[in-house]
N, C-alpha and C positions, 0 to 999 in steps of 0.2 A: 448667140441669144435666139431661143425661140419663140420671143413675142413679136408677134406684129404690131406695124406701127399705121397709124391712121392718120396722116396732115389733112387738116383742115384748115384751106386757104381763107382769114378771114378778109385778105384784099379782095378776093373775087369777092366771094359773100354782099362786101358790102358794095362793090360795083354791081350788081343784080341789086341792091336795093335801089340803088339809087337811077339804074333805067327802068325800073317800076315805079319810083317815087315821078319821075318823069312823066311816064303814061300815065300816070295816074292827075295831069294838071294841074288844078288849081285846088287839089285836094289835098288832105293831109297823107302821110305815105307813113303809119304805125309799120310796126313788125310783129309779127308772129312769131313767137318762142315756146310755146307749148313742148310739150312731150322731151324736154331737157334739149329744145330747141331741136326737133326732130332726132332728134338722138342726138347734135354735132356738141353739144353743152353750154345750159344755158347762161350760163353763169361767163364765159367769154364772148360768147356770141352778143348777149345784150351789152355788155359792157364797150365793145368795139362798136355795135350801133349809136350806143349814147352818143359817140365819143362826133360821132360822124353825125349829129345832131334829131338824131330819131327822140322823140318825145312822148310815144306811146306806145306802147308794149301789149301785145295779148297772151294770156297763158288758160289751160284747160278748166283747172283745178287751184280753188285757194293755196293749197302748200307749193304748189308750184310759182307761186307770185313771192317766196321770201328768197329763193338763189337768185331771182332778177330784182329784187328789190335791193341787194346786199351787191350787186352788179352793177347799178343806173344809178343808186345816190335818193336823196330825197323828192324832187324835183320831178321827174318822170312820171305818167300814168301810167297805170297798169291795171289792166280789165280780165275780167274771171269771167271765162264763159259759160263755166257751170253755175253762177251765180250767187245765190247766198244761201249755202246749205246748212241744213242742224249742224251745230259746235264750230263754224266759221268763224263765230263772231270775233275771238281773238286775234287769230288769223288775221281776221281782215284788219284788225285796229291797229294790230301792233307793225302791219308793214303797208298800212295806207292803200290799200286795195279796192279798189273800185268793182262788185260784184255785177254783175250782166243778168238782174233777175229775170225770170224766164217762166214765170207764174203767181197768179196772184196770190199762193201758199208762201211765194218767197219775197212779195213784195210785202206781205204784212208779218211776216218775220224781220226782214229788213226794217221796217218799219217799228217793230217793237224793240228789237235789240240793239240797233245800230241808227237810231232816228238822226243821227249829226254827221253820220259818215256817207262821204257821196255813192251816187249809184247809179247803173245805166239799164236798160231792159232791150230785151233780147226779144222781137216778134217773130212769132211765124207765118210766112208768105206762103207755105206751100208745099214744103219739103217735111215736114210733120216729124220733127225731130225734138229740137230744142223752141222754145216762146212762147207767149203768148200769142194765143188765136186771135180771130177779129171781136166775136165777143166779150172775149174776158179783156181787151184790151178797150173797147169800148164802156166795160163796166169800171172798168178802175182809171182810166186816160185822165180825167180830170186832178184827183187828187194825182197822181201821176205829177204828172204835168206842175200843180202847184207846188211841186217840191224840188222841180228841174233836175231831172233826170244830167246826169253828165252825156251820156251817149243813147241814141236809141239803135240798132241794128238789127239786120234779119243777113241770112245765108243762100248763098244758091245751090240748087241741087245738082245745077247739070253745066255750069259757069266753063268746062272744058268742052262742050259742043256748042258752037257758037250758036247753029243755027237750030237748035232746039228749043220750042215751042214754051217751054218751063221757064226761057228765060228771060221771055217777056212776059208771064203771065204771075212771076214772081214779081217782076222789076211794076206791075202795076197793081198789086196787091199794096208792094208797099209804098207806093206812092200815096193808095188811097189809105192807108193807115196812118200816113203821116206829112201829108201837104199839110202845109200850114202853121205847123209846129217850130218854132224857136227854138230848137236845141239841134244839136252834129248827128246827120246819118250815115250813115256805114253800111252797104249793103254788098260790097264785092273785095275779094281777097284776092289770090292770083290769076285766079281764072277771068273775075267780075273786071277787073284793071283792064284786060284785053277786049271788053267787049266796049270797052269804048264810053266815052265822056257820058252816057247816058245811064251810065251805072256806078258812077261815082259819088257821088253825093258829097259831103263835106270830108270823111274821113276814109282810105280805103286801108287795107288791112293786108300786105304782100306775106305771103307764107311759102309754097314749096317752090317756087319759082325763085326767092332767094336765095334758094341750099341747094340750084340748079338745074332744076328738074321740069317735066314738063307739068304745066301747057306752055312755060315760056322757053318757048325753044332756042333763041339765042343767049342762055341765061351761060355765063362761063362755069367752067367747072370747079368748084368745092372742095371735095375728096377723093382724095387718093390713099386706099389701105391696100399696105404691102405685108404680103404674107413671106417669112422663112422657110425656105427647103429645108428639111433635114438629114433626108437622106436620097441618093436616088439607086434605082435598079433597074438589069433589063429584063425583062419580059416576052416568054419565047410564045411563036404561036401556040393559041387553043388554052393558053395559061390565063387565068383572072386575076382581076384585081379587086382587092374592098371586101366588104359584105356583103354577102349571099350570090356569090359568082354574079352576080348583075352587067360586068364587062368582062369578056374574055378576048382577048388579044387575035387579029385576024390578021397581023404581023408583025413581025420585030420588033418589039416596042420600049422603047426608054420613058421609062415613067418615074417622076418625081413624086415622092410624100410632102405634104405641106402643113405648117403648124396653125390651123386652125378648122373649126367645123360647124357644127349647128350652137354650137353651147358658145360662139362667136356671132350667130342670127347669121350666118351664112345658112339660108333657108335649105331646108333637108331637096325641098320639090327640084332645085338643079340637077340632081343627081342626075348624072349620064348626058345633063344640055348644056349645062353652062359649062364657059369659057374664062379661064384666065391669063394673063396676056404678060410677056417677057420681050420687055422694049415692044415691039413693034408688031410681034409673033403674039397669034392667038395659040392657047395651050388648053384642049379639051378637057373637061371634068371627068375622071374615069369611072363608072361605077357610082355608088354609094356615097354621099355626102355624110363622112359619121362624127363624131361628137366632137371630137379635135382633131381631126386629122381628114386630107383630100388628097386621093392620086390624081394627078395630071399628066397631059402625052407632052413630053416635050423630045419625040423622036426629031421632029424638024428642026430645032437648034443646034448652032455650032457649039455652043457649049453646055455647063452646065449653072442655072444662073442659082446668085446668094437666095435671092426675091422673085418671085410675083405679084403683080396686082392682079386684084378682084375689081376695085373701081378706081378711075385716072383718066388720062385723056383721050382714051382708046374704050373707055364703058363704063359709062355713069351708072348709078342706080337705076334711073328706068330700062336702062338696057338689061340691065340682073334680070332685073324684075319680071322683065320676058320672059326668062327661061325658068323663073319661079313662077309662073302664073298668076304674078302680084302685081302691086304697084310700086313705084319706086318708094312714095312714101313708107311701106310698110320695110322695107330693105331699109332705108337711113334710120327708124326707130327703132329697127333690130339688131344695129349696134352693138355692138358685147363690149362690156366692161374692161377684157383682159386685154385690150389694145393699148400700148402706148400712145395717147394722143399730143402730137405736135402741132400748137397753132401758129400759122403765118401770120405776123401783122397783127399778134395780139397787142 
């Protein structure tokens, strides 16, 4: 067979939740599922949270809040950070979604179309992305307020550098936006967890640090995708491999083909850097990362293996990610479809 297979350990997974629900005190410890739960799928991922007593859920986009809805049961929150857009209204009614509006265009949307369905609002502190500003949050606070928001929240920009200047100068924005207020705040996700009880607020929000990646650097590891050899060859000097002679052989070289490529989110940018690894041996990228298919050196093996992995316990996504000049997040979202996915511990 030459599909790869992608295990996604939901016992670690939810061991990273729950040493983040930890750090995270006397606060609530939601999850983040967004992006089909960064690629790992959302629809098992939230459901093994439920199950491990997670009670609130974050996702991007309205349509993304009905595979976690149809996952977690009735019972469970689940907050839209994109808030309450034109034609959500359905959406939101029919799977009990909690929209994070994010301006006062979508709180008097919300307010005309959904006046009985709960809702939370999304400020912004400083990173000039998503919320409302300090103005428009002082123009509308009041009625706000008398209709009790379920959650109030703002984002940090820089919550992976601890010691950068942004994350106190957000962490006292929103204070001044919201001392005093009765209702759950929310102001740090994985990064905000780590910086300590002073950025926690009622609610915090664990995201990439549960799917193992950094800033939480003790986070166990998640996924492991194993790719099929399908054929190998040897390779004499001054001979290349791939597309557009990009590696040519500077000696004897045994190089395997492997069943997948970019059209897998195996990002094109590794070509000629990245590594992947047989048992214990690292096996260099040869060449051209092309559509389905990648040479590798595997001259230093004693044999010739069924598999490789790309990510396991020898290189996580953010270690990819180095050699794509990404981040790890953007390697676990780019997941390809044609993996067979095996869940541990669903």
């Amino acid at each position: 067979m030459a599909r790869s297979v992608l295990k996604i350990d939901l016992d670690a997974l939810v061991a990273n939740w729950r040493d983040l629900a930890t750090a995270s005190g006397k606060a609530e410890a939601g999850a983040v599922v967004k992006a089909d739960a960064y690629g790992l799928g959302a629809g098992p991922v939230a459901a093994r949270l439920a199950r491990e007593g997670v009670k609130r859920f974050f996702v991007a986009i309205a349509e993304e809040g009905i595979a976690v809805r149809q996952a977690v049961g009735p019972d469970a929150l689940i907050h839209v950070f994109g808030g309450h857009m034109a034609g959500d209204a359905a959406v939101l009614r029919e799977n009990a979604l909690i929209p994070m509006l994010n301006s006062a265009e979508q709180w008097q949307r919300h307010q005309s179309e959904c006046p009985d369905l709960p809702f939370g609002i999304q400020l912004d502190t400083g990173m000039n992305r998503l919320g409302l500003e300090p103005a428009d949050w002082a123009a509308v606070r009041d009625a706000v307020m008398a209709a009790k928001p379920a959650l109030i929240m703002s984002h940090l920009a820089c919550a992976d550098e601890p010691d950068h200047a942004m994350n106190g100068q957000q962490l006292s924005a929103f204070r001044g936006m919201t001392d005093g207020i009765d209702v759950p705040r929310s102001l740090s996700a994985t990064g905000g967890i780590l910086l300590g009880p002073d950025y926690h607020f009622d609610v915090t929000r664990p995201g990439i640090g549960m799917y193992g990646c950094d800033p939480f650097m003790q986070g166990r590891t998640v996924t492991q995708l194993s790719i099929p050899v399908i054929q190998t060859r040897d390779v004499a000097v001054g001979e290349s491999v791939g597309y557009g002679n990009s590696w040519i052989a500077e000696r004897p070289t045994r190089v395997a083909t492997i069943a997948a490529g970019y059209a897998d989110g195996i990002i094109r940018a590794q070509s000629g850097k990245g590594k992947m690894w047989a048992g214990d041996v690292p096996c260099n990228i040869l060449g051209r990362v092309s559509m389905d298919l990648i040479g590798i050196d595997i001259t230093d093996l004693d044999h010739t293996p069924a598999s490789v992995d790309l990510l396991g316990a020898h290189q996580n996504a953010d270690a990819v990610a180095k050699f794509a000049g990404t981040i790890g997040y953007e390697i676990l979202t780019s997941l390809g479809a044609r993996y067979a996915r095996e869940y541990i511990g669903a």
